[in-house]
SEDO-351996 format. One record per residue (C-alpha): residue number from 1; chain; x, y, z. Coordinates in steps of 0.2 Angstrom, whole numbers, plus 5000, padded with zeros to 4 digits. Layout:
BEGIN
+-----+------+------+------+------+
! pos ! unit !   px !   py !   pz !
+-----+------+------+------+------+
! NUM !    A !    X !    Y !    Z !
...
+-----+------+------+------+------+
This chain:
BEGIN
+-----+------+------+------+------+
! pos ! unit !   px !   py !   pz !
+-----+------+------+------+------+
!   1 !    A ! 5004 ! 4879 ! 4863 !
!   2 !    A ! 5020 ! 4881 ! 4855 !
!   3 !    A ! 5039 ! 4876 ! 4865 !
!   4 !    A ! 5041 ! 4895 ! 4863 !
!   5 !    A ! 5026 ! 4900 ! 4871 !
!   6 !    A ! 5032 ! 4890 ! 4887 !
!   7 !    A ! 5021 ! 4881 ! 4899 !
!   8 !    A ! 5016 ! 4896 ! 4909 !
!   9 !    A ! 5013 ! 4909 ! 4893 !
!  10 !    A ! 5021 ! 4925 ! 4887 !
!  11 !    A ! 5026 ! 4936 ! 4903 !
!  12 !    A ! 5021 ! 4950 ! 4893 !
!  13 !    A ! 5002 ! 4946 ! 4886 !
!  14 !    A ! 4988 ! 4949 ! 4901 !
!  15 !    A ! 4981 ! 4935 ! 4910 !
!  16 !    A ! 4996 ! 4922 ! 4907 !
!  17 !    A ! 5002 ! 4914 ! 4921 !
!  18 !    A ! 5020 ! 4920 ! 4920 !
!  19 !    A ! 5012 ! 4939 ! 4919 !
!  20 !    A ! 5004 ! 4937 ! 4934 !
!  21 !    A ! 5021 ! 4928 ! 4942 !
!  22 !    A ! 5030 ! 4944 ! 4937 !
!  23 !    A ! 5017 ! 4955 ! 4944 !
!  24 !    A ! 5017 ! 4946 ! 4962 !
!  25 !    A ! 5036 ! 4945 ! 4962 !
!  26 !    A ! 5039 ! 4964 ! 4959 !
!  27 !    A ! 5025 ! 4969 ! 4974 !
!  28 !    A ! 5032 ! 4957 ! 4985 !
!  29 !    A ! 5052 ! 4965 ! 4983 !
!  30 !    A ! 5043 ! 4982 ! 4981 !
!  31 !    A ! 5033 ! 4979 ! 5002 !
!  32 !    A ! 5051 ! 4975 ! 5006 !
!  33 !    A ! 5060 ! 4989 ! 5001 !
!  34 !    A ! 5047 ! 5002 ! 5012 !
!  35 !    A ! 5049 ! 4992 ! 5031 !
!  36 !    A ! 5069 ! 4996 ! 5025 !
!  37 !    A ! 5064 ! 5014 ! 5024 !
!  38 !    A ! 5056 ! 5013 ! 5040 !
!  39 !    A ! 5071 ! 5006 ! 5050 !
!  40 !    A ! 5079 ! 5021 ! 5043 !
!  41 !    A ! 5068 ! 5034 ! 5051 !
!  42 !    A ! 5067 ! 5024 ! 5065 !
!  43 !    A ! 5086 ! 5025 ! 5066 !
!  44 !    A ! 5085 ! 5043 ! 5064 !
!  45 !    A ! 5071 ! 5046 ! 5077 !
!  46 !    A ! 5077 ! 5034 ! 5089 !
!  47 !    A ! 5096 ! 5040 ! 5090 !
!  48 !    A ! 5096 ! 5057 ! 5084 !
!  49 !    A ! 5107 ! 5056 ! 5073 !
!  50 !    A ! 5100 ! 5070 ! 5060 !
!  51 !    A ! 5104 ! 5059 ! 5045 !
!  52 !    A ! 5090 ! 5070 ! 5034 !
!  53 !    A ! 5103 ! 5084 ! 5037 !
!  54 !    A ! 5121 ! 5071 ! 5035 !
!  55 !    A ! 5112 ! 5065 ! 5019 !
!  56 !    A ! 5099 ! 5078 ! 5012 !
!  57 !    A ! 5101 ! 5088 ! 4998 !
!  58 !    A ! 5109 ! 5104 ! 5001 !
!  59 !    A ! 5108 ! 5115 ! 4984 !
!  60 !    A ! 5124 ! 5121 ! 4977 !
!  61 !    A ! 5134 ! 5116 ! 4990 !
!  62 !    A ! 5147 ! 5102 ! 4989 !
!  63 !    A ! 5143 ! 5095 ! 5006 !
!  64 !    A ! 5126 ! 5091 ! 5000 !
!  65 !    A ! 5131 ! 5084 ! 4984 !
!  66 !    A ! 5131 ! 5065 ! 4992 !
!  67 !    A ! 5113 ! 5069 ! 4997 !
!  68 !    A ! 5109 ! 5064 ! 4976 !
!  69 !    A ! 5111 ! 5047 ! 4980 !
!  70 !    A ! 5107 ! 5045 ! 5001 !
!  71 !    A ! 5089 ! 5059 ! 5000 !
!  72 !    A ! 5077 ! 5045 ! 4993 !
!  73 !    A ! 5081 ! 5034 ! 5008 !
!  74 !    A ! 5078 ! 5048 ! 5021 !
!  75 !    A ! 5060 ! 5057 ! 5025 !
!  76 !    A ! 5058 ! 5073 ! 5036 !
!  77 !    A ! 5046 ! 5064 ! 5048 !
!  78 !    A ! 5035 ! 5046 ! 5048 !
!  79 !    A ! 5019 ! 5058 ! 5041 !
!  80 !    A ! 5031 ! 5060 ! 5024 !
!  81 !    A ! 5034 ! 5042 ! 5024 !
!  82 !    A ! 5019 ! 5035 ! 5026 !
!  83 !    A ! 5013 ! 5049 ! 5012 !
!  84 !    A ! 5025 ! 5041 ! 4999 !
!  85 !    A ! 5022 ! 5023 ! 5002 !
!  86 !    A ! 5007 ! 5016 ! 4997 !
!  87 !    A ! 5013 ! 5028 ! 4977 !
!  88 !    A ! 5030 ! 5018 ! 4980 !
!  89 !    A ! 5024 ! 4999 ! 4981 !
!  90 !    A ! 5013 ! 5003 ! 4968 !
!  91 !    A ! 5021 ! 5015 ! 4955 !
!  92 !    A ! 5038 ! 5002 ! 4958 !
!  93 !    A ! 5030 ! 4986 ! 4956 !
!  94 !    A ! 5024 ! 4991 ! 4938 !
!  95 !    A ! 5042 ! 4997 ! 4935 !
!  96 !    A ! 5050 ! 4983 ! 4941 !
!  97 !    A ! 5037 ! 4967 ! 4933 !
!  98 !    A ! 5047 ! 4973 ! 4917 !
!  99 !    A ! 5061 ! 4968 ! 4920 !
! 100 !    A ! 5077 ! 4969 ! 4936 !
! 101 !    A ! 5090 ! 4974 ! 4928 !
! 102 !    A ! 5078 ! 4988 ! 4919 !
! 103 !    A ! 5071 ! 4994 ! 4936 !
! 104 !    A ! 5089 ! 4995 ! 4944 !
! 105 !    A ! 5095 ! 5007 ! 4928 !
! 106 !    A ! 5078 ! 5015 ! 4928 !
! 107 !    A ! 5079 ! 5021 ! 4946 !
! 108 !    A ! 5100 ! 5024 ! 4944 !
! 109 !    A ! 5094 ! 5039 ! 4930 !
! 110 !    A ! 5080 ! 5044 ! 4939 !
! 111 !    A ! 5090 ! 5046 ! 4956 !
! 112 !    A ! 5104 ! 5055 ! 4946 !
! 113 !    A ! 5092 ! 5067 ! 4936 !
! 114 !    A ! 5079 ! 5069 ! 4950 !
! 115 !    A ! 5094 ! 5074 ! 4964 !
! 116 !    A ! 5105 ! 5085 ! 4952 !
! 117 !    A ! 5091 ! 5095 ! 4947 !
! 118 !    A ! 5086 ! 5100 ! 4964 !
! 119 !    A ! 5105 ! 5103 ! 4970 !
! 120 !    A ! 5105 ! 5112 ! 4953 !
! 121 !    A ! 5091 ! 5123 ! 4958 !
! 122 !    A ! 5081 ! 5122 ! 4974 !
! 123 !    A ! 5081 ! 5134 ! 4985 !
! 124 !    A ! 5094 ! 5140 ! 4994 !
! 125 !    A ! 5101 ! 5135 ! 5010 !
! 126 !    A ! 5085 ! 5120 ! 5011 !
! 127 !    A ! 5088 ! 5102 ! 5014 !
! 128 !    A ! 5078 ! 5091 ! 5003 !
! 129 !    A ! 5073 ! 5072 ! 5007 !
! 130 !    A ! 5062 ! 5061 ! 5002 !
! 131 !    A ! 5056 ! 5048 ! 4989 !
! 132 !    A ! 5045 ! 5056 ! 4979 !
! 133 !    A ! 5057 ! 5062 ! 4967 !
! 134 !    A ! 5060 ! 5043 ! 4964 !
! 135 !    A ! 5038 ! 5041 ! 4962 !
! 136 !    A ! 5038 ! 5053 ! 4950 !
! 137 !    A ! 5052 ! 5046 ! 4939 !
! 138 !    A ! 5042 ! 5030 ! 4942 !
! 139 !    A ! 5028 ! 5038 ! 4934 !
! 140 !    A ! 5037 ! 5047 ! 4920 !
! 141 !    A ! 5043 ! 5029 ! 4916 !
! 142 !    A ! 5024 ! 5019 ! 4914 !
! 143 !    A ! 5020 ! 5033 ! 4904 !
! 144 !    A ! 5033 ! 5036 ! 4894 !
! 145 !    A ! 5036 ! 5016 ! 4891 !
! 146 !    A ! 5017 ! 5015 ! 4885 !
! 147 !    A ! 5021 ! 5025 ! 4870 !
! 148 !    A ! 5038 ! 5020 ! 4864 !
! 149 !    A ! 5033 ! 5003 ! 4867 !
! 150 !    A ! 5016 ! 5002 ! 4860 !
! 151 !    A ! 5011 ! 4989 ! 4872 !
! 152 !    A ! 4992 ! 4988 ! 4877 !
! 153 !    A ! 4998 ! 4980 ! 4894 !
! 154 !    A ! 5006 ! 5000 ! 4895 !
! 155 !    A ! 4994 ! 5007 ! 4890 !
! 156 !    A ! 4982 ! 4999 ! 4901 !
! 157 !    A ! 4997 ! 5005 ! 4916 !
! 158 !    A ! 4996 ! 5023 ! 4909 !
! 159 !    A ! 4978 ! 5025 ! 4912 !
! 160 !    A ! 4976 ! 5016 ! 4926 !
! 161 !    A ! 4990 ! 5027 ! 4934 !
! 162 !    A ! 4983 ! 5041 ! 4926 !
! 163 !    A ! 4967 ! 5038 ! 4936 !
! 164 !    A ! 4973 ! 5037 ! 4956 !
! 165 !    A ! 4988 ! 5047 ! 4955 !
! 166 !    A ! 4987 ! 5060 ! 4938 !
! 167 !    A ! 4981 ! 5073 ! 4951 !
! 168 !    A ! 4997 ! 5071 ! 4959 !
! 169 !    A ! 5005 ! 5080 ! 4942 !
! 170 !    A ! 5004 ! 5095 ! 4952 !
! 171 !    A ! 5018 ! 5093 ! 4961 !
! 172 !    A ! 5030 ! 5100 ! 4947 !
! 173 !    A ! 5022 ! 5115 ! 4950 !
! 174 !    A ! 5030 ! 5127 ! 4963 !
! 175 !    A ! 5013 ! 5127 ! 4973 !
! 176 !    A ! 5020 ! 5125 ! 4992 !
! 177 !    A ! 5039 ! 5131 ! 4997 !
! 178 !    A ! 5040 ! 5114 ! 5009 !
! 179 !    A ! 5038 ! 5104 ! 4995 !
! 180 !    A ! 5051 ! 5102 ! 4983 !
! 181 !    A ! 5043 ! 5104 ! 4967 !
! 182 !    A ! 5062 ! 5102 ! 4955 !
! 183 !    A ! 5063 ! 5086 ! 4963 !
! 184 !    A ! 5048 ! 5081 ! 4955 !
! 185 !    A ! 5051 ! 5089 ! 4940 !
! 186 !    A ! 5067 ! 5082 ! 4938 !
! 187 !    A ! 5061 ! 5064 ! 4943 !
! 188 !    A ! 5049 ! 5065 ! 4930 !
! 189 !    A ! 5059 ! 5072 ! 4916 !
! 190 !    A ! 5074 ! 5057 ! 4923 !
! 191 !    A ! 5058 ! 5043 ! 4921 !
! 192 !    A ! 5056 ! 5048 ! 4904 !
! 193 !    A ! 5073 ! 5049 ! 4899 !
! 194 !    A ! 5076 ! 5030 ! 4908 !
! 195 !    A ! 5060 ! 5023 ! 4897 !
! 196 !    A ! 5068 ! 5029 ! 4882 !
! 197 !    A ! 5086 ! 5022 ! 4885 !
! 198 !    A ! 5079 ! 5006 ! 4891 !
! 199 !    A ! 5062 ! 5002 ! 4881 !
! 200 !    A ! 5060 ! 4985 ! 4877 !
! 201 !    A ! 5064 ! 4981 ! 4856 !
! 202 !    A ! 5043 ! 4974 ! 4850 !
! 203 !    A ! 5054 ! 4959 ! 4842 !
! 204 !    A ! 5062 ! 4955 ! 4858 !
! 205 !    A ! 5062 ! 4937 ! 4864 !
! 206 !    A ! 5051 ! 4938 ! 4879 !
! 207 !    A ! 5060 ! 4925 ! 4887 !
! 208 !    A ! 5076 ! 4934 ! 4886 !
! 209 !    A ! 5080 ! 4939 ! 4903 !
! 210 !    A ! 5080 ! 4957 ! 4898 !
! 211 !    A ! 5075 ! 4957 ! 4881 !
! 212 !    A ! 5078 ! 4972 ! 4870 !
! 213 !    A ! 5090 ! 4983 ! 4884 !
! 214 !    A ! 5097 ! 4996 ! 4878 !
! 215 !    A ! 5112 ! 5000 ! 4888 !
! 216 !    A ! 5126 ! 5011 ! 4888 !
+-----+------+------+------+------+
């Protein structure tokens, strides 16, 4: 083994130590974020406060425009949160075991891309919620990042993604008026987007602490 190597392996080769490190790091912050998401429904149940309509998406109107960046915290009920979790923790953890300051620019585009795409064009007079807009830019980005980074590790993502939750790729079409298919359109399109700007350089020192970025 080589000083470069390091005494726990490349955190970018299956089956070093430092993979698996990054791995169990990113699902520990990833079951963190969801019990933060359920004291904000809770919040919302508990007090009635109606944040799903102060902080929804209301399509072309300006009131709803803050809903862009406050929608992905909020869910109509428990049934739509607990629907997104499990796809959240999952989806997220394989996002952010690339890298921190990846994941945060990652889910900025998606959030901007997923939320003006449905203000843009759902339907009118709705109010749109929820996280999956987010899932499906997390899936846009595993994808995407397979190919531009021709990584086996990616690659290995890809299918394995493509295997538990490919079926959810219906959801971009307009199959159910409940369901906000722009949104996960949009989050798609904005996961690709964010794998292209951020991919990771195939020279990039691995123990750079965000190798290869490409930021603007």
């Amino acid at each position: 083994m080589t000083l470069r190597d390091g005494p726990r392996g490349d955190p970018r080769r299956f089956g070093t130590e430092a993979f698996y490190a990054s791995i169990g790091r990113a699902f520990v912050a990833m079951c963190a974020v969801v019990p933060a998401l359920f004291l904000v429904e809770a919040l919302d149940v508990g007090l009635g406060i109606d944040l799903d309509l102060a902080g929804g998406i209301i399509p072309r109107r300006i009131e709803g425009l803050d809903g862009v960046i406050f929608s992905p915290l909020l869910h109509a009920d428990f049934d739509h949160l607990y629907s997104n979790s499990v796809p959240l923790i999952l989806l997220g953890t394989f996002v952010l075991a690339a890298g921190f300051r990846r994941f945060l620019w990652s889910t900025l585009v998606i959030v901007l891309v997923s939320g003006l795409g449905v203000w843009f064009t759902g339907a009118p007079n709705s109010v749109v919620v929820g996280a999956s807009g987010v899932i499906f830019g997390y899936l846009g980005v595993l994808l995407t990042r397979g190919v531009v980074e021709r990584s086996w590790w990616n690659f290995g993502v890809v299918l394995l993604v493509g295997l538990l939750y490919g079926w959810q790729l219906l959801g971009i079409l307009p199959t159910d008026e409940r369901i906000s298919w722009q949104g996960h359109l949009f989050g798609l399109l904005g996961g690709v987007v964010a794998a292209i700007l951020f991919r990771r350089r195939a020279d990039a020192d691995p123990y750079d602490t965000e190798p290869g970025l490409t930021l603007p």
